[in-house]
C-alpha positions in Angstrom: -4.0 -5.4 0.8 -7.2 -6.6 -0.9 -7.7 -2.8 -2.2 -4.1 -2.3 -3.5 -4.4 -5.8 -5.1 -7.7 -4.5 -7.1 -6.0 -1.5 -7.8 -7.6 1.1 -6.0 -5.6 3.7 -4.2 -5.8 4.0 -0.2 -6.2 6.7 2.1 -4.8 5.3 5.0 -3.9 6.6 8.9 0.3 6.7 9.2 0.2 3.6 11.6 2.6 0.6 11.6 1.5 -2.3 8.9 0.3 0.6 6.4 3.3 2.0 6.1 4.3 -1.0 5.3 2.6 -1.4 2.3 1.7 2.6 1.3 4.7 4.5 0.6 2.8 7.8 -0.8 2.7 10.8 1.6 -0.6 11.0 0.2 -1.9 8.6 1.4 -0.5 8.7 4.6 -3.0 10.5 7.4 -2.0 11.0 10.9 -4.6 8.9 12.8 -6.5 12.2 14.2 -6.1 14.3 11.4 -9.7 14.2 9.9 -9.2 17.3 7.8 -6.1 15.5 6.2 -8.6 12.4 5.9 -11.1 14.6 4.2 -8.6 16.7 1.5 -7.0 12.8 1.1 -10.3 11.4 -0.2 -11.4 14.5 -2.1 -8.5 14.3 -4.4 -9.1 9.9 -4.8 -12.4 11.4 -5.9 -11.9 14.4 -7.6 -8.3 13.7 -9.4 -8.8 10.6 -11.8 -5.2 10.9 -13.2 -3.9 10.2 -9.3 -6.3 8.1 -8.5 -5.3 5.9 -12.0 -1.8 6.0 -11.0 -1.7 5.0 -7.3 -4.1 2.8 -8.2 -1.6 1.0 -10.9 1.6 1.8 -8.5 -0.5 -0.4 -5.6 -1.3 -3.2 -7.7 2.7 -3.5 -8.6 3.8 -2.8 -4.8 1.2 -5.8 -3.2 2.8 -8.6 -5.8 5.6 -8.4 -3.2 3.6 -9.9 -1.1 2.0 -12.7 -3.0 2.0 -16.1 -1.6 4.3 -17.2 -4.1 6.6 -14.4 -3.3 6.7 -15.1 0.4 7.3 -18.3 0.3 10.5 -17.8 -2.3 11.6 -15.1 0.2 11.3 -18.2 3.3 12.5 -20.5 1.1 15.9 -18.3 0.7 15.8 -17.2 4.9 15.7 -20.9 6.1 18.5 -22.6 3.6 20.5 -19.3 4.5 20.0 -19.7 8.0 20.2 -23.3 7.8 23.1 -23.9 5.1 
């Protein structure tokens, strides 16, 4: 979250709570695959443009889960829930 929320991108392994928050196939690695790891890091290094963009798209995608965002979203759950 902390790297999304500086704007870099993330090569990540395609485990629950990542793909929560990275939607790119991309960036998504299969836990063992540490080919896919290495071809997935060449191209943050190699291809600026990509690396600009993802690194843009993540800091847009974390604001939905800012503290001020979260609690707005409880806010709305509990007087829902609650009436």
């Amino acid at each position: 979250m902390e790297a999304m929320a500086s704007g870099l991108p993330c090569v990540v392994s395609l485990i629950r709570g990542n793909v929560d928050l990275i939607d790119d196939p991309q960036c998504l690695v299969k836990p063992n695959d540490s080919d896919g790891f290495a071809d997935a890091i060449r191209k943050a290094m190699n291809d600026v443009a990509w690396r600009t963009s993802v690194g843009l798209r993540n800091r847009q995608e974390i604001k939905g889960f800012s503290l001020d965002h979260v609690r707005k979203e409880m806010q709305k759950i509990y007087r829902d829930t609650l009436g």
